[in-house]
ROKEZA-533414 format. One record per residue (C-alpha): residue number from 1; residue in one letter; x, y, z. Coordinates in nm, 3 decimals, padded with zeros to 5 digits, m for minus. Layout:
! residues N
+-----+---+---------+---------+---------+
:   k : r :      px :      py :      pz :
+-----+---+---------+---------+---------+
: NUM : A :       X :       Y :       Z :
...
+-----+---+---------+---------+---------+
***
This chain:
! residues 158
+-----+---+---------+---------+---------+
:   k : r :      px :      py :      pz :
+-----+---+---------+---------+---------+
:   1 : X :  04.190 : m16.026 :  03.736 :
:   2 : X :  04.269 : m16.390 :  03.904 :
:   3 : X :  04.555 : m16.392 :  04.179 :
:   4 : X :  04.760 : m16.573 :  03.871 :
:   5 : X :  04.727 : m16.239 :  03.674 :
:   6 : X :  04.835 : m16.051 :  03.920 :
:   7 : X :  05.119 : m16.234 :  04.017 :
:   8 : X :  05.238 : m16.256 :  03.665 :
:   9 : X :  05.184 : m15.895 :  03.693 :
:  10 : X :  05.455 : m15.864 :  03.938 :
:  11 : X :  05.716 : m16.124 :  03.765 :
:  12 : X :  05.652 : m15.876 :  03.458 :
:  13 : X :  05.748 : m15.545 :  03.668 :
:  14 : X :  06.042 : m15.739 :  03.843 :
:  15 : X :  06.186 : m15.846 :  03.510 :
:  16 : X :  06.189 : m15.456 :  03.406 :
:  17 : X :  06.311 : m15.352 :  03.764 :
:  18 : X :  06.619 : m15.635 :  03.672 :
:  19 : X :  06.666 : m15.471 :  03.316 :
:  20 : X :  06.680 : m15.097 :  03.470 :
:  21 : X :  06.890 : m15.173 :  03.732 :
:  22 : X :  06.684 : m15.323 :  04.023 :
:  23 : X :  06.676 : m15.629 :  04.223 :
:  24 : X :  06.422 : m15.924 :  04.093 :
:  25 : X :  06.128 : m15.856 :  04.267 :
:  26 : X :  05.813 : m15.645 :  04.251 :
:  27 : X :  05.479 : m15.651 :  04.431 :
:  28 : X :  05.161 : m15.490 :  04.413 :
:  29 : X :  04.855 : m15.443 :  04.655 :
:  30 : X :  04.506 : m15.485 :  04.577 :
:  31 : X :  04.220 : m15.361 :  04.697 :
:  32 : X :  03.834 : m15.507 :  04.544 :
:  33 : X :  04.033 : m15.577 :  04.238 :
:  34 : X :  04.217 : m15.251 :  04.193 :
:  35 : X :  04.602 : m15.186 :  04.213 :
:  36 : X :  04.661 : m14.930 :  04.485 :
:  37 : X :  05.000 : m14.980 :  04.570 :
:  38 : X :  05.334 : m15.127 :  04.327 :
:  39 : X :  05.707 : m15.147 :  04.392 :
:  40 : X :  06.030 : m15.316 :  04.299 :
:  41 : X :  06.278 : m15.400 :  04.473 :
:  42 : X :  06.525 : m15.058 :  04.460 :
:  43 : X :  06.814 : m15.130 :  04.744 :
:  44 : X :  07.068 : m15.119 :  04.527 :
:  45 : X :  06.933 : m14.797 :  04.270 :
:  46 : X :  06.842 : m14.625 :  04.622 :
:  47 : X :  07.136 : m14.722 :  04.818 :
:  48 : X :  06.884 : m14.829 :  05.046 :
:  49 : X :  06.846 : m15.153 :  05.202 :
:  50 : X :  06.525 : m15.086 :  05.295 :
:  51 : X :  06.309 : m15.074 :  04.972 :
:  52 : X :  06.193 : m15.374 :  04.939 :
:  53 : X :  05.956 : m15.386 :  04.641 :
:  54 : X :  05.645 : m15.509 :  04.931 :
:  55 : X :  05.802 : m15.221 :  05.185 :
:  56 : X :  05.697 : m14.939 :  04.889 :
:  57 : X :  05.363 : m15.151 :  04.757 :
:  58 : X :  05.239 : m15.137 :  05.090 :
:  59 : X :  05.384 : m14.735 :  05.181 :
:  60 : X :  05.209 : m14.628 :  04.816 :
:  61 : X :  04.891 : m14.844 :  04.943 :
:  62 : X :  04.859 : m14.670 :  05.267 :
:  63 : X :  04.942 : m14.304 :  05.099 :
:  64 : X :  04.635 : m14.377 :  04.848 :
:  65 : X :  04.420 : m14.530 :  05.148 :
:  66 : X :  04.504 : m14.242 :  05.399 :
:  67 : X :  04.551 : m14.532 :  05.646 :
:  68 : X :  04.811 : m14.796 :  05.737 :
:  69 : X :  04.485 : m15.075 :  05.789 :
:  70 : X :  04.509 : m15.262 :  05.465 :
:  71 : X :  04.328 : m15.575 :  05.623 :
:  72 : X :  04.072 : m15.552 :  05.323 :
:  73 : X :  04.399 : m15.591 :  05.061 :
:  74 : X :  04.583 : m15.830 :  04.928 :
:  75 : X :  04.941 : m15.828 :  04.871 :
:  76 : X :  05.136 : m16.041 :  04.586 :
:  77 : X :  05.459 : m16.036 :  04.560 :
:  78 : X :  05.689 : m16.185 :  04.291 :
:  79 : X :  05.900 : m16.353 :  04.544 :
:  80 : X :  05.818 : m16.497 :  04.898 :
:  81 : X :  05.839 : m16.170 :  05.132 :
:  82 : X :  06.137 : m16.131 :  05.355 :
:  83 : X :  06.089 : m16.068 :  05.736 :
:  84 : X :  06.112 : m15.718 :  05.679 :
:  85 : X :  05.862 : m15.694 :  05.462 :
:  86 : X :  05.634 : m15.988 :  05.658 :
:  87 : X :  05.701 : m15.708 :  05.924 :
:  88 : X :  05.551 : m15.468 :  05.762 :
:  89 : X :  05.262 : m15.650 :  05.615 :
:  90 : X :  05.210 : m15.773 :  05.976 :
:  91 : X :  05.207 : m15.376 :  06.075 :
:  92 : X :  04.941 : m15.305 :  05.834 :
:  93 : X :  04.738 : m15.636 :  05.880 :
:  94 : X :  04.743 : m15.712 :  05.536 :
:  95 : X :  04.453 : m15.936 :  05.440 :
:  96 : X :  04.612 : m16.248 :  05.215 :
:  97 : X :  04.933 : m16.275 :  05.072 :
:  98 : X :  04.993 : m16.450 :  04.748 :
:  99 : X :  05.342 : m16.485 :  04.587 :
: 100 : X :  05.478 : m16.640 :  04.299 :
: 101 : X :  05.841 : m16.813 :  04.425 :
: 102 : X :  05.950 : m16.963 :  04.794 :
: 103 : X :  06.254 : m16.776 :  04.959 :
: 104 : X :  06.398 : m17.143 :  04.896 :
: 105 : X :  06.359 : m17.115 :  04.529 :
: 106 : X :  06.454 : m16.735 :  04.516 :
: 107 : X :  06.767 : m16.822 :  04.751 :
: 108 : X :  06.834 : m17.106 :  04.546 :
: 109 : X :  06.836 : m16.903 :  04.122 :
: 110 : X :  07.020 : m16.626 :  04.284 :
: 111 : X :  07.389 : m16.599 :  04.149 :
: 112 : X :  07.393 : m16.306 :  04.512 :
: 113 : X :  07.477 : m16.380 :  04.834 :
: 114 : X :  07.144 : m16.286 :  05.056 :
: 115 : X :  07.244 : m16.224 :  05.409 :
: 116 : X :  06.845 : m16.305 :  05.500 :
: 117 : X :  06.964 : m16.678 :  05.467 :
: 118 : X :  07.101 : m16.683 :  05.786 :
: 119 : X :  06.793 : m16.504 :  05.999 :
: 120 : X :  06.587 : m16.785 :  06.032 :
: 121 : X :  06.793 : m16.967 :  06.239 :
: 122 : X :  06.939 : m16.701 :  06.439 :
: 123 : X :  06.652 : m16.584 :  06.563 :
: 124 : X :  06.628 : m16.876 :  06.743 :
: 125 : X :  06.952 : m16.795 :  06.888 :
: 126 : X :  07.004 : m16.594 :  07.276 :
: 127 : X :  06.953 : m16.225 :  07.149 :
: 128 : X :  07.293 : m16.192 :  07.245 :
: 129 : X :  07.436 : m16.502 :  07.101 :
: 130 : X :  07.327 : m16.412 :  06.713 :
: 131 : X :  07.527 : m16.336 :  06.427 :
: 132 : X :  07.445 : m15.930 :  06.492 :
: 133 : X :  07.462 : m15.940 :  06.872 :
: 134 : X :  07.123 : m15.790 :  07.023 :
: 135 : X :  07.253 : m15.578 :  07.366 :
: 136 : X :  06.972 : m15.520 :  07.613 :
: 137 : X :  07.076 : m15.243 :  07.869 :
: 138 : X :  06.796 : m15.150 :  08.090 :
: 139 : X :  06.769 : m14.748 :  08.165 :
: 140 : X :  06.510 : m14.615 :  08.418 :
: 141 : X :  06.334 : m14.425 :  08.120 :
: 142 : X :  06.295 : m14.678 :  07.854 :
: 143 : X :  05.936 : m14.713 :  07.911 :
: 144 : X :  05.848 : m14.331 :  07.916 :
: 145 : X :  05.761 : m14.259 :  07.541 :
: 146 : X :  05.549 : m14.579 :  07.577 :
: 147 : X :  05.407 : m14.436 :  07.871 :
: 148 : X :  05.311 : m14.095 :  07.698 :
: 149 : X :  05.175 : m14.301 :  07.390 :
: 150 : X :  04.957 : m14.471 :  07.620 :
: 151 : X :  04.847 : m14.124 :  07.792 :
: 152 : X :  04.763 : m13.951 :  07.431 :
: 153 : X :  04.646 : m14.214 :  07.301 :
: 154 : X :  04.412 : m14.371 :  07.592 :
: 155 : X :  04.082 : m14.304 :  07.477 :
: 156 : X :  04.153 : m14.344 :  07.082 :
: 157 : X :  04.148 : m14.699 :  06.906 :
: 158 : X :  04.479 : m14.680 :  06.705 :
+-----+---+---------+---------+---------+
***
């Protein structure tokens, strides 16, 4: 299959997750031409603002793989991936991304308000000056469980 086939592949599975129920997108991960991972997007079946059709491509990718490095996969999405998912694709150094419409375009067709429109620009903002207002207070132990990752982890290359 051609990135265009597998793209279309996700536009097919997003306009089935819209007929069930779920929100218009879908995404898939591929590893030396095989499908390891799918998902739709589900936050409103689930209750669950969280999955994100990329979010459960890339959790059902990693389950099959037994590891969260997916830097030999690709990931295509139906729709230009939110910085959730970007997060999460960052986290598991997905190799390529492909998708099929910009967040402009998706922002632009949807008759829903998206409160994602918004995070570009305040994340620019003073963490304490954006629309959710980011609260730093320093304690004398906020380091520690970094400290004790560090310690367990010193001599292994995670």
């Amino acid at each position: 299959m051609n990135h265009e086939n597998f793209l279309n592949e996700t536009i097919e599975m997003a306009l089935d997750n819209v007929q069930k129920g779920g929100g218009p997108f879908a995404a898939i991960v591929v590893k030396k031409g095989q499908i390891i991972g799918r998902g739709t997007n589900r936050v409103h079946i689930d209750n669950d603002p969280s999955a994100h059709a990329e979010l459960l491509a890339i959790r059902e990718a990693c389950s099959f793989l037994g590891t969260i490095d997916l830097s030999d996969c690709v990931l295509y999405a139906s729709g230009e991936p939110c910085p959730m998912c970007l997060g999460a694709a960052y986290w598991s150094t997905v190799g390529t991304i492909y998708y099929a419409c910009s967040k402009a375009e998706a922002l632009e067709e949807a008759q829903f308000t998206n409160p994602l429109a918004a995070y570009f620009p305040d994340q620019s903002k003073a963490p304490e000056d954006r629309q959710v207002p980011f609260i730093q207070i320093k304690t004398s132990d906020a380091l520690s469980p970094f400290h004790e990752w560090n310690r367990l982890h010193e001599n292994l290359d995670v």
